[in-house]
C-alpha positions in Angstrom: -13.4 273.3 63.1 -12.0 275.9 60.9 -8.3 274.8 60.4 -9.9 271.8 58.4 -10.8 274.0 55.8 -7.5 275.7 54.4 -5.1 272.4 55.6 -7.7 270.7 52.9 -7.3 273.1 50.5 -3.8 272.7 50.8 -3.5 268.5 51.1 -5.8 269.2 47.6 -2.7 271.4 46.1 -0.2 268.3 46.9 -2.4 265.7 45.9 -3.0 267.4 42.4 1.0 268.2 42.4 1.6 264.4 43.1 -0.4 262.9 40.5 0.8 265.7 37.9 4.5 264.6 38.3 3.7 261.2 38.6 2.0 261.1 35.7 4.2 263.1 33.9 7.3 261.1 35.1 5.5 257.5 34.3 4.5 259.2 30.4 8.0 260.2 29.9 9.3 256.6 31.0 6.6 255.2 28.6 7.9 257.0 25.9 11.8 256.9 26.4 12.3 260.4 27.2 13.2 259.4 30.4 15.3 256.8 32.3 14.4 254.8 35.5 17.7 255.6 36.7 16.7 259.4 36.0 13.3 258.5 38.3 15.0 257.0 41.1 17.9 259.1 41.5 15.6 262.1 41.0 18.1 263.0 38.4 16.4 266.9 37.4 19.3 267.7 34.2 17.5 264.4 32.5 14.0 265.9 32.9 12.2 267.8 30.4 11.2 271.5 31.7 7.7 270.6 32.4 8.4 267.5 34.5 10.9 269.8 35.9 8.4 272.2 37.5 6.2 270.0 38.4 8.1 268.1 40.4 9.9 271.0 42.2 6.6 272.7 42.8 5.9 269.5 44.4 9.0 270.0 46.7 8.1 273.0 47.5 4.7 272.0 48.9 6.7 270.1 52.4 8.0 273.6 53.2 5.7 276.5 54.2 2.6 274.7 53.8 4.1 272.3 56.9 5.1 275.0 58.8 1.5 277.1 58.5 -0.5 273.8 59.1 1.7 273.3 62.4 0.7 276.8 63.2 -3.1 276.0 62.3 -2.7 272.4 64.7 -1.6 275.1 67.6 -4.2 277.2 67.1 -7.1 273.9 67.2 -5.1 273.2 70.1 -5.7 275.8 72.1 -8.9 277.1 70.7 -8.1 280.3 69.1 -9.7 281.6 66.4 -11.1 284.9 64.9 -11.6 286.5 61.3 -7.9 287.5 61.4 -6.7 283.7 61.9 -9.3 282.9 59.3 -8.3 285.8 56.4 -4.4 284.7 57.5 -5.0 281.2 56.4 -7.1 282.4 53.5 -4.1 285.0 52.4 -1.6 282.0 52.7 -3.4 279.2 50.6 -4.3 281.1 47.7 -0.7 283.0 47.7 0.3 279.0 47.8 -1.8 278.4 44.3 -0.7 281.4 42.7 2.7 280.6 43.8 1.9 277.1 42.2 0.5 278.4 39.2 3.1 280.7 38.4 6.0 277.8 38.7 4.5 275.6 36.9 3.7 277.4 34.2 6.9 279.7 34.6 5.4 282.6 33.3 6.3 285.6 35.4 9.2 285.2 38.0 8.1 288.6 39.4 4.5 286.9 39.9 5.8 284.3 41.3 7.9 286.4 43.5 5.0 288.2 45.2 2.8 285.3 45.3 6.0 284.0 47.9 6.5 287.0 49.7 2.6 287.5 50.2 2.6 283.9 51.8 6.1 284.2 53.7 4.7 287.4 55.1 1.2 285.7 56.0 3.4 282.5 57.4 5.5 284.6 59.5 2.7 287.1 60.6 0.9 284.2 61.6 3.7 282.7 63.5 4.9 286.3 65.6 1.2 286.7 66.0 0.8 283.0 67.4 3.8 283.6 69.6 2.9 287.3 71.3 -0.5 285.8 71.9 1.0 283.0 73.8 3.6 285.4 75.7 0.9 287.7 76.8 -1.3 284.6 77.8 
């Protein structure tokens, strides 16, 4: 089915995220930069910017993407799909890269700004679409 292809894509983005911070977090432990206590508590002030990022990016990942592969597991469900579903849930998962890109690296906030909006507006779209389409049915 379709949906498997962009809820991949996206369990790739949080696997990537996961191992970046982990590793990141377990380096700067290694090296003293970092406390266990700082670790556990998920204590961000103690955290270089880098680890920082990483690990909020991280965060990030258990909101929209959740809510647009609950919309995707409604649309398997009842057997919907079409090019717009399909360019909807391509718009959203690269708008969820850039968005990735751009915090991690924290290079434009304007960017990063529009690579949110452009997948707020896709996960919303989606959703009022999903939800007229079920109103009408």
């Amino acid at each position: 089915m379709w949906i498997h292809y962009p809820i991949f894509a996206l369990v790739l983005l949080f696997l990537w995220l996961w191992l970046a911070t982990a590793s990141l977090r377990i380096t700067a432990v290694k090296r003293g930069e970092l406390s266990l206590k700082a670790v556990n508590y998920v204590l961000k002030d103690e955290m270089n910017n880098r680890t920082r990022l990483y690990g909020n990016s991280y965060d990030n990942q258990y909101q929209q993407p959740i809510l647009f592969i609950c919309l995707l597991a409604l649309l398997h469900i009842e057997s919907i799909a079409g090019i717009g579903w399909y360019i909807l849930a391509l718009i959203f998962v690269v708008s969820r890269y850039w968005h990735c890109y751009e915090h991690i690296n924290s290079t434009n906030i304007r960017k990063r700004t529009v690579a949110f909006a452009l997948s707020s507006l896709s996960l919303f779209g989606g959703w009022i679409a999903w939800f007229a389409l079920m109103s009408i049915s």
